[in-house]
DSSP file (Angstrom, degrees, kcal/mol; ACC not computed):
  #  RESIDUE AA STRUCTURE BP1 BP2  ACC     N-H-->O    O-->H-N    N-H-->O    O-->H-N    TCO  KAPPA ALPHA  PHI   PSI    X-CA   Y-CA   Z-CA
    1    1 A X              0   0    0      0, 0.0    14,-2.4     0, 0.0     2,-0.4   0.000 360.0 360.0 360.0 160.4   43.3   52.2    9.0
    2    2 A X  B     -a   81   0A   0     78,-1.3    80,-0.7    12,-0.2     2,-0.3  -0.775 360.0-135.9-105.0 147.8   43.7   55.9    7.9
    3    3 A X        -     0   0    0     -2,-0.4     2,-0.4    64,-0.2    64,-0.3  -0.924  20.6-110.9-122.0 142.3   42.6   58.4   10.9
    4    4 A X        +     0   0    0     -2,-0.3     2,-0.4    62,-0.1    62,-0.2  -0.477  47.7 170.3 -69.2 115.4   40.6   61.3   10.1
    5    5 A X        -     0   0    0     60,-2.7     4,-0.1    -2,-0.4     0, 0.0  -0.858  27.6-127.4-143.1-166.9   42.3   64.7   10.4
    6    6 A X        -     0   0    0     -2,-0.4    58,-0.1     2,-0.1    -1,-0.1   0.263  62.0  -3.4 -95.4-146.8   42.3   68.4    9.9
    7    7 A X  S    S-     0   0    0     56,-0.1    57,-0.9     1,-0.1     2,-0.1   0.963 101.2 -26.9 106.5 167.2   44.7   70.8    8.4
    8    8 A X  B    S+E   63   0B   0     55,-0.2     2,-0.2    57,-0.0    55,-0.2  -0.500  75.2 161.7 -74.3 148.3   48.1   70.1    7.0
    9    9 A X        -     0   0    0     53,-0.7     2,-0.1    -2,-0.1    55,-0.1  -0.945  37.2 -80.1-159.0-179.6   49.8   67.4    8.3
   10   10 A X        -     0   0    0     -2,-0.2     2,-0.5     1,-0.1    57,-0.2  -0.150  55.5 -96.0 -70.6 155.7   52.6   64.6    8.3
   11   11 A X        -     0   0    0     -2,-0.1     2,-0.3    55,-0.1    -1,-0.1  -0.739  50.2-151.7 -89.3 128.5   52.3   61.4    6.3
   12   12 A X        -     0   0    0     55,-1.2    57,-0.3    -2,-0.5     2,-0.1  -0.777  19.1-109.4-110.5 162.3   50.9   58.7    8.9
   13   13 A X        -     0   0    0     -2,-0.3     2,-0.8    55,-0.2    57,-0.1  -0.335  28.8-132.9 -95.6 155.7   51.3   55.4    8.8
   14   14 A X        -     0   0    0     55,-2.2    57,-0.2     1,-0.1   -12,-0.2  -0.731  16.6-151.9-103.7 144.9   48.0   53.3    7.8
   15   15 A X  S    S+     0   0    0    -14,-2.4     2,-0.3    -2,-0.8    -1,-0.1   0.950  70.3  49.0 -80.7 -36.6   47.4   50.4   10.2
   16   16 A X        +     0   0    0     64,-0.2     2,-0.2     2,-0.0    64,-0.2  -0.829  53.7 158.2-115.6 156.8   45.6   47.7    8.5
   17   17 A X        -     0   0    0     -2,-0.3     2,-0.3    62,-0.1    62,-0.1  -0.777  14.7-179.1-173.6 129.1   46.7   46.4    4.7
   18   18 A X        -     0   0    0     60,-0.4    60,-0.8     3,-0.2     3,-0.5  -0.981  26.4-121.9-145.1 152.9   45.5   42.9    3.9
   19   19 A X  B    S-B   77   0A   0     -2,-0.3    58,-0.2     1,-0.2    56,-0.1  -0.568  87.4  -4.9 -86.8-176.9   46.4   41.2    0.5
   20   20 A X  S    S+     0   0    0     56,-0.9    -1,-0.2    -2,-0.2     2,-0.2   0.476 125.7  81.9   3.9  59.0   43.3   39.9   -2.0
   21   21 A X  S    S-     0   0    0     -3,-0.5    57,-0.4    57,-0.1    -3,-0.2  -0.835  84.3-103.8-160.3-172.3   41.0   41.0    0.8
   22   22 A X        -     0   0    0     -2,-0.2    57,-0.1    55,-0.1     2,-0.1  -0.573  35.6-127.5 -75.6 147.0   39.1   44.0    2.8
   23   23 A X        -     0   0    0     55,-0.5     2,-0.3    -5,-0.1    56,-0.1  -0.509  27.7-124.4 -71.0 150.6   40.5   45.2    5.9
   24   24 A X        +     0   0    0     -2,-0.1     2,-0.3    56,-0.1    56,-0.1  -0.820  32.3 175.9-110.8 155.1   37.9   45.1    8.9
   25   25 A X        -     0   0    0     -2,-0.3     2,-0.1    56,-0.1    56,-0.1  -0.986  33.8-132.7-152.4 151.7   37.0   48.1   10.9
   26   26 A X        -     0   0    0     -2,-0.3     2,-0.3    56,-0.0     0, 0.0  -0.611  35.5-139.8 -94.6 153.2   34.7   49.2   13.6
   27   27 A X        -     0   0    0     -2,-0.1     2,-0.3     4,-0.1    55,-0.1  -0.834  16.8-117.6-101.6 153.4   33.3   52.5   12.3
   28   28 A X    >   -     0   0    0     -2,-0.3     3,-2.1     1,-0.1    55,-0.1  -0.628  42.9 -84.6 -80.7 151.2   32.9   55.1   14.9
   29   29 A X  T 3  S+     0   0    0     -2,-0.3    -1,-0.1     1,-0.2     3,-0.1  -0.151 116.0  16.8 -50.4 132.7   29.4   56.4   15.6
   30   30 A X  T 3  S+     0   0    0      1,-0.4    55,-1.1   108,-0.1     2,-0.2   0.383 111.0  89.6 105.3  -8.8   28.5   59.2   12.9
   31   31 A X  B <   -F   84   0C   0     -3,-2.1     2,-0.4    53,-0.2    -1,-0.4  -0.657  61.7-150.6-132.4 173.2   31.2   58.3   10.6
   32   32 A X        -     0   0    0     51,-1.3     2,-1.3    -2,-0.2    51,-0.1  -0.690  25.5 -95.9-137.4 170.2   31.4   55.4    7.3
   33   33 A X        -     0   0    0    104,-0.5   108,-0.8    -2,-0.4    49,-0.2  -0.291  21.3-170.0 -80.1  67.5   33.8   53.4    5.7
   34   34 A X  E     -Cd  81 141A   0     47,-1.8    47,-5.2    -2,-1.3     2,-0.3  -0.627  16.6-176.6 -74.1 140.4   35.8   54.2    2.6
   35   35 A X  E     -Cd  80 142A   0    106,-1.7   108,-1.2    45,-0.2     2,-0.7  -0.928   8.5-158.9-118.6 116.1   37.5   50.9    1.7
   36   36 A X  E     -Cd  79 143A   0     43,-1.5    43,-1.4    -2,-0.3     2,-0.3  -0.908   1.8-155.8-124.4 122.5   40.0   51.3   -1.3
   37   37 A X  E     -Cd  78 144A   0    106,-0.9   108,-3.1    -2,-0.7     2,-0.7  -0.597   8.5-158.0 -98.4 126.0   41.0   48.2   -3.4
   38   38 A X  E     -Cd  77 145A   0     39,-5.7    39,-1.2    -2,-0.3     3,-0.4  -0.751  12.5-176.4-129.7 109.4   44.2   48.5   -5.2
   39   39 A X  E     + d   0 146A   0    106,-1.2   108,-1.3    -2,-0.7    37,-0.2  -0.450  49.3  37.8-100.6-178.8   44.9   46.4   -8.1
   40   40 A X  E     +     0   0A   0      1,-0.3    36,-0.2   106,-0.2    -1,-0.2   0.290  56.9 166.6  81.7   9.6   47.6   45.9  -10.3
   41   41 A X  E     -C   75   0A   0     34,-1.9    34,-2.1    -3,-0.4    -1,-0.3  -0.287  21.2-160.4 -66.7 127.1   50.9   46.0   -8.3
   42   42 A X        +     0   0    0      1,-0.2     2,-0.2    32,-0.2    -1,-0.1   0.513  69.7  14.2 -62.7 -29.1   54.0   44.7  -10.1
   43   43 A X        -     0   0    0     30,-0.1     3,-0.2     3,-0.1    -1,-0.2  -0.955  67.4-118.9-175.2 153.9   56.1   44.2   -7.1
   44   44 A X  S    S+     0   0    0     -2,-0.2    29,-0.1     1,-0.2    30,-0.1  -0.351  87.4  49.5 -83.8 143.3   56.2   43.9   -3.3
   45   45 A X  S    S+     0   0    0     27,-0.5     2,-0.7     1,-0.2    -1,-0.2  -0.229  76.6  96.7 136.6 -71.9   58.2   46.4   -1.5
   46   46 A X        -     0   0    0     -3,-0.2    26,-0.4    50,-0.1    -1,-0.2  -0.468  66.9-125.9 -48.5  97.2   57.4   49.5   -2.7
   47   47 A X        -     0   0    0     -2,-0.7    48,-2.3    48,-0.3     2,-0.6  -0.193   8.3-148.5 -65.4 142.0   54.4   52.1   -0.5
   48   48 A X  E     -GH  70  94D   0     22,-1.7    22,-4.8    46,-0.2     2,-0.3  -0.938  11.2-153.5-121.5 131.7   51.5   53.5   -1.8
   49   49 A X  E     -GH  69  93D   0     44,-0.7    44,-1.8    -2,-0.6    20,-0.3  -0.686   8.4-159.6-108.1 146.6   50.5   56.9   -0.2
   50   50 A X  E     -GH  68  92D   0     18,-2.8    18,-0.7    -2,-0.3     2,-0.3  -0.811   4.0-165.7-114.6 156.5   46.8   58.2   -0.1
   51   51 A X  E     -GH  67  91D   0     40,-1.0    40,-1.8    -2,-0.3     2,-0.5  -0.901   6.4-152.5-136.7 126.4   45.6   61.4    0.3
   52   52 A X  E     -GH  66  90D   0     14,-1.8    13,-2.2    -2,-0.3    14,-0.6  -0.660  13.9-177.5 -90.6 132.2   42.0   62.4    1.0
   53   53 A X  E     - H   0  89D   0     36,-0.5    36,-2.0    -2,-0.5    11,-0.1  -0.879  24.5-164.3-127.7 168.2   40.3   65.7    0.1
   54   54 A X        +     0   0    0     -2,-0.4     2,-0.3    34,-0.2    -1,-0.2   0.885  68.4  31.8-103.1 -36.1   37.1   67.1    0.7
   55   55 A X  S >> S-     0   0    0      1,-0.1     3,-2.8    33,-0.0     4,-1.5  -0.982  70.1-115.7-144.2 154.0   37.0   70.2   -2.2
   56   56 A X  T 34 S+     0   0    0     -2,-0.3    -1,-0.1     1,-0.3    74,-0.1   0.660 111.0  66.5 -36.0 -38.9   37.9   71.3   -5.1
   57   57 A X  T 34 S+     0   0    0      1,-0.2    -1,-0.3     3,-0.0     0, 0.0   0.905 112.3  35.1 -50.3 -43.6   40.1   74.3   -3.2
   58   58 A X  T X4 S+     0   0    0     -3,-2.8     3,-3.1     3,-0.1     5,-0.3   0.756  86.5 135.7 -90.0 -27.1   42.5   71.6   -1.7
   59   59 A X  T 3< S-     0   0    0     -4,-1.5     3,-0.1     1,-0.2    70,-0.1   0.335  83.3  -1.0  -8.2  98.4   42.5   69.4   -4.6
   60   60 A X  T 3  S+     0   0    0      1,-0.2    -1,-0.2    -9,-0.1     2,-0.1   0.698 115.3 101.4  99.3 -11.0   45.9   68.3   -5.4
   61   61 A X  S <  S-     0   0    0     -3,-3.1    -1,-0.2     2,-0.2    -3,-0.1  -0.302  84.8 -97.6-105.9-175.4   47.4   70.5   -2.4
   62   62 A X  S    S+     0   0    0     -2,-0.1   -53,-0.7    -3,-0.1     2,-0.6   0.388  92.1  97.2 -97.2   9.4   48.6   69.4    1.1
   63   63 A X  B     +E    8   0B   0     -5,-0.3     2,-0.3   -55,-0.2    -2,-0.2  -0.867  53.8 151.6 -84.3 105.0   45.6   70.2    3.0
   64   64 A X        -     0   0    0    -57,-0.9   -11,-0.2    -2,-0.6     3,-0.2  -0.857  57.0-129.1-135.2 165.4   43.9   67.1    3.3
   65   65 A X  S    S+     0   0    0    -13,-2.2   -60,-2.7    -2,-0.3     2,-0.4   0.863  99.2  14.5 -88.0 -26.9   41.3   65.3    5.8
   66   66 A X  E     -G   52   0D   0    -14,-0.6   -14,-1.8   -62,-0.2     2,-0.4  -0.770  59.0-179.3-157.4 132.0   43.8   62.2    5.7
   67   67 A X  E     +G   51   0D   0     -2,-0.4   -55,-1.2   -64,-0.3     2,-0.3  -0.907  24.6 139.4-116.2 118.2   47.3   61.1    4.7
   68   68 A X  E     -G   50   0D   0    -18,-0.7   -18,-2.8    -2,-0.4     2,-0.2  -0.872  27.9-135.8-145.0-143.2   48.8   57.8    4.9
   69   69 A X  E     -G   49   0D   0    -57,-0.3   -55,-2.2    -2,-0.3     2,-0.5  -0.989  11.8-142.2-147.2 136.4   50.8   55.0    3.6
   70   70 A X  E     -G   48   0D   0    -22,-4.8   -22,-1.7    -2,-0.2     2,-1.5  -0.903  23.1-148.7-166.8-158.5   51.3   51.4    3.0
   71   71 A X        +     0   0    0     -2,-0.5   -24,-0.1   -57,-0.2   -25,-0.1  -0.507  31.4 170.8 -89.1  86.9   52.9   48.7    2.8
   72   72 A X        -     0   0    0     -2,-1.5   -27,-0.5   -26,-0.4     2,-0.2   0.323  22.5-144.1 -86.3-171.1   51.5   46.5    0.3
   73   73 A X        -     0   0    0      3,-0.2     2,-0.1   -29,-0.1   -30,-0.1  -0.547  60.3 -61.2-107.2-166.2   53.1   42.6   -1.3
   74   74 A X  S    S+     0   0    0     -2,-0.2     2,-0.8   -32,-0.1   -32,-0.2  -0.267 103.3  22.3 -90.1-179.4   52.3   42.2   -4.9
   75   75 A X  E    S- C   0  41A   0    -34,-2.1   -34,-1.9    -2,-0.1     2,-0.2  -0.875 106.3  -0.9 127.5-137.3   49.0   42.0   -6.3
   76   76 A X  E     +     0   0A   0     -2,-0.8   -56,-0.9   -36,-0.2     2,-0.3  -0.837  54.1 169.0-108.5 141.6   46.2   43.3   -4.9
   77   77 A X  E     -BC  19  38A   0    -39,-1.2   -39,-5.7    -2,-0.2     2,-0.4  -0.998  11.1-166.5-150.9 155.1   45.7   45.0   -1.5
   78   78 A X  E     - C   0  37A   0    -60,-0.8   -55,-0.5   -57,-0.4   -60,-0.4  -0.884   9.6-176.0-135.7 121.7   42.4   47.2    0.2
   79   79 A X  E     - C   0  36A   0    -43,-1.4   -43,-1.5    -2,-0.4     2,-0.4  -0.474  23.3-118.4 -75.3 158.6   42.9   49.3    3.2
   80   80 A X  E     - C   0  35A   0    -45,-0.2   -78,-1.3   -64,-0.2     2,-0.4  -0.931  14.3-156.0-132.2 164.6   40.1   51.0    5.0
   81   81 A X  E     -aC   2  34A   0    -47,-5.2   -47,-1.8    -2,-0.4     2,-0.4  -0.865   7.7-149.0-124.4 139.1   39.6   54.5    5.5
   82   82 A X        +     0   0    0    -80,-0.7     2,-0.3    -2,-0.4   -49,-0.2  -0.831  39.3 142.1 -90.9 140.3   37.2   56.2    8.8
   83   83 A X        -     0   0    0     -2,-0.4   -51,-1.3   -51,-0.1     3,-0.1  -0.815  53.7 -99.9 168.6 142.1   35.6   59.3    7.8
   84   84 A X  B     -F   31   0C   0     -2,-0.3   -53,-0.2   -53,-0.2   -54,-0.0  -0.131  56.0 -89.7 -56.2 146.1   32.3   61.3    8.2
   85   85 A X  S    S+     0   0    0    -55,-1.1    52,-0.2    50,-0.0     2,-0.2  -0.174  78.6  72.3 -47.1 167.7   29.8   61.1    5.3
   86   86 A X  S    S-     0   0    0     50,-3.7     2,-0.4    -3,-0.1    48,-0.0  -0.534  83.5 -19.1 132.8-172.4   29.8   63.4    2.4
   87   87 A X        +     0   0    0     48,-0.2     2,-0.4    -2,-0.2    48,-0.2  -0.469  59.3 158.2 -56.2 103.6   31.8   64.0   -0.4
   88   88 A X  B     -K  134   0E   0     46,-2.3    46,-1.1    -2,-0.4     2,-0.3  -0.925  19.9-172.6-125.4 140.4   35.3   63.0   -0.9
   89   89 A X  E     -H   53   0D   0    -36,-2.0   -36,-0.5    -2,-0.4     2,-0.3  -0.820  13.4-168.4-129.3 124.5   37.8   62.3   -3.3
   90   90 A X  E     -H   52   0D   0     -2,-0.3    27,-2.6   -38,-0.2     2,-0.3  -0.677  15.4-143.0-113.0 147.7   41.6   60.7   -3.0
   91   91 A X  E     -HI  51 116D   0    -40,-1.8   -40,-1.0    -2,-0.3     2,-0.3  -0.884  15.3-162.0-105.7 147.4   44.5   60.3   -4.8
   92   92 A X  E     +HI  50 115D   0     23,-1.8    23,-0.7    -2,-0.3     2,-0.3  -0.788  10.5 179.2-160.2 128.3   46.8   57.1   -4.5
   93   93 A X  E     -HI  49 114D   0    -44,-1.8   -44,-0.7    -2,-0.3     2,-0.4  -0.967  27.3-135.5-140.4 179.8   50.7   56.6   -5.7
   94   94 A X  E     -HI  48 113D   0     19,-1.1     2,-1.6    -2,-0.3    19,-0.6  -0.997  14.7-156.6-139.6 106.2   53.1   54.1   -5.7
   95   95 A X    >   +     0   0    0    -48,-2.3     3,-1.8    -2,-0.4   -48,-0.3  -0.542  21.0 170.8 -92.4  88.3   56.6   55.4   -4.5
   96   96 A X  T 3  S+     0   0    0     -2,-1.6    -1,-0.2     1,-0.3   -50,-0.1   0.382  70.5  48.5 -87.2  31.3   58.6   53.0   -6.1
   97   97 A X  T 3  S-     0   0    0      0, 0.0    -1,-0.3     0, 0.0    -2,-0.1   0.319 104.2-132.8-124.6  20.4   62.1   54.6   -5.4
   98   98 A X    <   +     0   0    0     -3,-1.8    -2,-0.1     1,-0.1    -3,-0.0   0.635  65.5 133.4 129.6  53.3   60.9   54.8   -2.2
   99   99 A X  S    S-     0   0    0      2,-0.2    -1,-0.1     0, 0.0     3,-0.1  -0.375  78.2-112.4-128.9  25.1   61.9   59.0   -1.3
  100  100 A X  S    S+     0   0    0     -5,-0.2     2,-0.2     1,-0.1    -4,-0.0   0.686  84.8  85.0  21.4  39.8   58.5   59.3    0.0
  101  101 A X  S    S-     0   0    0    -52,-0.0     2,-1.2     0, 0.0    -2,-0.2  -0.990  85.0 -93.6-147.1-167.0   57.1   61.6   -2.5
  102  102 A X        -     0   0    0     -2,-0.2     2,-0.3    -3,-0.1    -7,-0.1  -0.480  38.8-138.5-102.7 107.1   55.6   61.3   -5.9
  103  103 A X        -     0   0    0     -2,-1.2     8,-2.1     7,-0.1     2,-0.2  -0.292  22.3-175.0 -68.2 116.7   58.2   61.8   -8.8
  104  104 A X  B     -L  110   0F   0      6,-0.3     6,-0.2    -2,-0.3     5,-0.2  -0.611  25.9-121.5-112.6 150.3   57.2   64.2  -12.3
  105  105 A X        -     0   0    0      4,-3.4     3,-0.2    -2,-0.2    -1,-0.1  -0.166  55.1 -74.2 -75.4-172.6   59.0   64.9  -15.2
  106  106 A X  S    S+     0   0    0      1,-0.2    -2,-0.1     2,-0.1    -1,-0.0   0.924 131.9  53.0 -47.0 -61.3   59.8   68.6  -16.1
  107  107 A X  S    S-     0   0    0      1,-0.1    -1,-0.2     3,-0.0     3,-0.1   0.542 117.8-100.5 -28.4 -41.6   56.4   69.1  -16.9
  108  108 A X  S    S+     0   0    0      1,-0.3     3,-0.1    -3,-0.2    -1,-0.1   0.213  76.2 128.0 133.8 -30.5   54.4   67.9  -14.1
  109  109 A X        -     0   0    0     -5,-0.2    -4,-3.4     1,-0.1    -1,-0.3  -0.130  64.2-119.5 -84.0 146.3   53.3   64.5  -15.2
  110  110 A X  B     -L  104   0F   0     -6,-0.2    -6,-0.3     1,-0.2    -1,-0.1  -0.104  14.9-155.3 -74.9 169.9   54.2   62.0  -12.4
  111  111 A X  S    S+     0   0    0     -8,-2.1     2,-0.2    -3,-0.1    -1,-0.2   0.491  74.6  70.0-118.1  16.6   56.6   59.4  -13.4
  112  112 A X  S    S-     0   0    0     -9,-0.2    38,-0.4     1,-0.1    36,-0.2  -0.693 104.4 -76.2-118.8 162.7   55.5   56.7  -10.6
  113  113 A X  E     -I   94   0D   0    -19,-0.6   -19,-1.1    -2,-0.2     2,-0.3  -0.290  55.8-176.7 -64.4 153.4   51.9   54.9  -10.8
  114  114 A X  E     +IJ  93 148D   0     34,-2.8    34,-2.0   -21,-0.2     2,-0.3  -0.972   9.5 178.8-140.2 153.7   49.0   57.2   -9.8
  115  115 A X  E     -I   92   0D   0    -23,-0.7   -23,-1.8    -2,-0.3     2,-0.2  -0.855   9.9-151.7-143.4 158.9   45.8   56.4   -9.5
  116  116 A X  E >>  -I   91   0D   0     -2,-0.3     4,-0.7     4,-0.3     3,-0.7  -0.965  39.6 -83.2-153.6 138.6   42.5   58.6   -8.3
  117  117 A X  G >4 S+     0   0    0    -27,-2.6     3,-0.8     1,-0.3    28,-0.1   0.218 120.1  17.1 -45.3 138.7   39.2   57.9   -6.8
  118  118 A X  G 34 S-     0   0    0      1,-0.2    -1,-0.3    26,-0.1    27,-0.1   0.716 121.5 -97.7  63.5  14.7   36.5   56.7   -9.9
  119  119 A X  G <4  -     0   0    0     -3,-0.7    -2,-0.2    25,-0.1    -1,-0.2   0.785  65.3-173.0   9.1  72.5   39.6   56.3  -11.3
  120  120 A X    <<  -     0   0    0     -3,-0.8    -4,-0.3    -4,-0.7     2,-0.3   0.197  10.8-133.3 -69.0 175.2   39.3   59.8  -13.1
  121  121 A X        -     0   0    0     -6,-0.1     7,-0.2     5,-0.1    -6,-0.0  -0.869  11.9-114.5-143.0 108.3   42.1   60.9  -15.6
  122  122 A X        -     0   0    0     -2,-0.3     2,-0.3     5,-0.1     4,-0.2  -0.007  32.8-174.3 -67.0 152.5   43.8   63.5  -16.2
  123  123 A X  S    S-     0   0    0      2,-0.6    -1,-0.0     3,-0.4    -2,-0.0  -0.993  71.7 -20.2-136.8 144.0   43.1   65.3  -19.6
  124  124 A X  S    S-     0   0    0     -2,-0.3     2,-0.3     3,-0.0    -2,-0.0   0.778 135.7  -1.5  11.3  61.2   45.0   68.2  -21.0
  125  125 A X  S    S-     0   0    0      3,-0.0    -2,-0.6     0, 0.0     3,-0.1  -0.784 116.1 -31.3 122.1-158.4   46.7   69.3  -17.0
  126  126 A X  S    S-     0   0    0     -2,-0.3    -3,-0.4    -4,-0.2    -5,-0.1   0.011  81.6 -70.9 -78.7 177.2   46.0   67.7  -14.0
  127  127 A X        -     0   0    0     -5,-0.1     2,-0.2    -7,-0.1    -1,-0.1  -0.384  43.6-116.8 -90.0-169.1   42.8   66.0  -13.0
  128  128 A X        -     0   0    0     -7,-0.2     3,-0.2     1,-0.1     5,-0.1  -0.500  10.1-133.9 -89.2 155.9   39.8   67.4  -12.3
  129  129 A X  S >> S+     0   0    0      1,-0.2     3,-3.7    -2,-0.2     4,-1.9   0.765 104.5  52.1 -57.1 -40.3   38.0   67.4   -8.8
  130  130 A X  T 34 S+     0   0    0      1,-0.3    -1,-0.2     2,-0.2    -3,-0.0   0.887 103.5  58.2 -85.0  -9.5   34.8   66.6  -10.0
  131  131 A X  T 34 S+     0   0    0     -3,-0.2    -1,-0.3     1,-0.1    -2,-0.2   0.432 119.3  27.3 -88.3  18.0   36.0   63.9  -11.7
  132  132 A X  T <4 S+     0   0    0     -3,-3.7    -2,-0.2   -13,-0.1   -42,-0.2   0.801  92.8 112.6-114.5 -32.6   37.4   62.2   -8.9
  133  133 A X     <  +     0   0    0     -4,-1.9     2,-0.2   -44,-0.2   -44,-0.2   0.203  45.5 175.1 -54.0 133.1   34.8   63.8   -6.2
  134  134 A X  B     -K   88   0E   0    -46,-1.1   -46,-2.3     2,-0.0     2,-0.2  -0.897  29.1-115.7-140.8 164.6   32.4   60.7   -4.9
  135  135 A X        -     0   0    0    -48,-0.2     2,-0.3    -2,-0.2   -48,-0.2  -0.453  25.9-170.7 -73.1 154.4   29.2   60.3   -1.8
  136  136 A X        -     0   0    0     -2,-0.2   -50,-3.7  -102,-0.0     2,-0.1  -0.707  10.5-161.8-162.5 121.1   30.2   58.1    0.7
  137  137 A X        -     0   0    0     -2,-0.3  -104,-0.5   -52,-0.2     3,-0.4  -0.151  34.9 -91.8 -98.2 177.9   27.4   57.6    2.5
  138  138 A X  S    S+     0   0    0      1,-0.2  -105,-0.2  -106,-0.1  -107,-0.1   0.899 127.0  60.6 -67.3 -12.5   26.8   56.2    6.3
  139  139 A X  S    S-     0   0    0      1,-0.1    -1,-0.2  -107,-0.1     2,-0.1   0.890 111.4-137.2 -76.0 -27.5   26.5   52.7    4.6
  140  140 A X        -     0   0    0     -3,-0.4     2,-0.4  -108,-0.0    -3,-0.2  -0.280  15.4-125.7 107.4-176.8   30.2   53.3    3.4
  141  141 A X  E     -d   34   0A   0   -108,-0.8  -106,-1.7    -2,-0.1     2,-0.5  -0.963   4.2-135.3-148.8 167.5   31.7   52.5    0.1
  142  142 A X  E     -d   35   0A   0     -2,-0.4     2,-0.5  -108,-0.2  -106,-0.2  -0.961  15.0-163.7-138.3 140.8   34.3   50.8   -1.6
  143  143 A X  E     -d   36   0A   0   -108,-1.2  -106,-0.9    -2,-0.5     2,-0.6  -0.932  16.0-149.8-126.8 100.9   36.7   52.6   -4.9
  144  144 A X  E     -d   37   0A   0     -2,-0.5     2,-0.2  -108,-0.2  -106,-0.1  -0.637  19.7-162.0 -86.3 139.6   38.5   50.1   -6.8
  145  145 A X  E     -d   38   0A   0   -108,-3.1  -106,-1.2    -2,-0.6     2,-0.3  -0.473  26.2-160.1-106.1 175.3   41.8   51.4   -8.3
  146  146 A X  E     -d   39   0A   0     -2,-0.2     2,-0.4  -108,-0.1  -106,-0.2  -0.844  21.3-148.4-144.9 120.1   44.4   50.7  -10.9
  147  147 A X        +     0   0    0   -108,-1.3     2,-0.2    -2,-0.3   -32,-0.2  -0.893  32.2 158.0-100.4 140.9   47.5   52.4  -10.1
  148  148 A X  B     -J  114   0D   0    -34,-2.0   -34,-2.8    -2,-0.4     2,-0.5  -0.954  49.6-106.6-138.5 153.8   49.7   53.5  -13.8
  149  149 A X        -     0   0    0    -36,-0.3     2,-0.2    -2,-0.2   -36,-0.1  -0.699  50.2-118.0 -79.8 131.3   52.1   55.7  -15.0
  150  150 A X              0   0    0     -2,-0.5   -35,-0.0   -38,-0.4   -29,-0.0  -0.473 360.0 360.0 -66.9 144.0   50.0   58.2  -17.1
  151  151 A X              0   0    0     -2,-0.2    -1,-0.1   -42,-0.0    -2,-0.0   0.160 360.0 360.0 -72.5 360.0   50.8   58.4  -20.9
């Protein structure tokens, strides 16, 4: 599970990772369930790091409500994430040389898979917030992914 926090912070480890199915979690009272389902992985080995944000200001930055990582096989894998309702959107990579961050050509564009919540897209510069920006409501939700290298 990803724990909710404030502020800039250290990459934490995520605790549950289950292949081809959801991870279970008690929610705490007041709070909902992100569960994010990640397909397409090519090979076991490699971590994929999440970052959650709440608004367009932080988008994209290191101030996030929750950072972690994990360690997936291949396939398919879904972690779950605790976190108050409202409005969220995260971004997802796969550090496959494994230097724990996410690598870009001169230019910006990453060279490792990425993925982003609605699986939004980048279009002429990076993506947008509001195309990644989702509810998650007290019933919770689940945001299936595709991690790729962008074109």
């Amino acid at each position: 599970m990803l724990h909710r926090e404030s502020g800039k912070l250290p990459f934490a480890a995520l605790a549950i990772a289950a292949l081809l199915g959801a991870a279970v979690s008690q929610a705490e009272e007041g709070s909902a369930l992100l569960t994010v389902a990640v397909d397409g992985l090519e090979a076991e080995g490699p971590s994929v790091y999440i970052s959650v944000y709440t608004d367009a200001d932080s988008w994209l930055g290191d101030t996030v409500v929750a950072r972690g990582r994990v360690n997936p096989a291949e396939g398919s894998f879904s972690t779950a994430i605790t976190l108050p309702p409202g409005r969220y959107a995260f971004t997802a990579y796969l550090d496959v040389n494994g230097n724990g961050k996410l690598d870009s050509n001169f230019i910006g564009i990453p060279k490792e898979p990425v993925a982003l919540s609605n699986n939004a897209k980048a279009r002429f510069g990076p993506p947008r917030f509001d195309d990644a920006v989702f509810e998650l409501s007290a019933e919770g939700v689940t945001q299936t992914i595709r991690l790729a290298v962008p074109e």
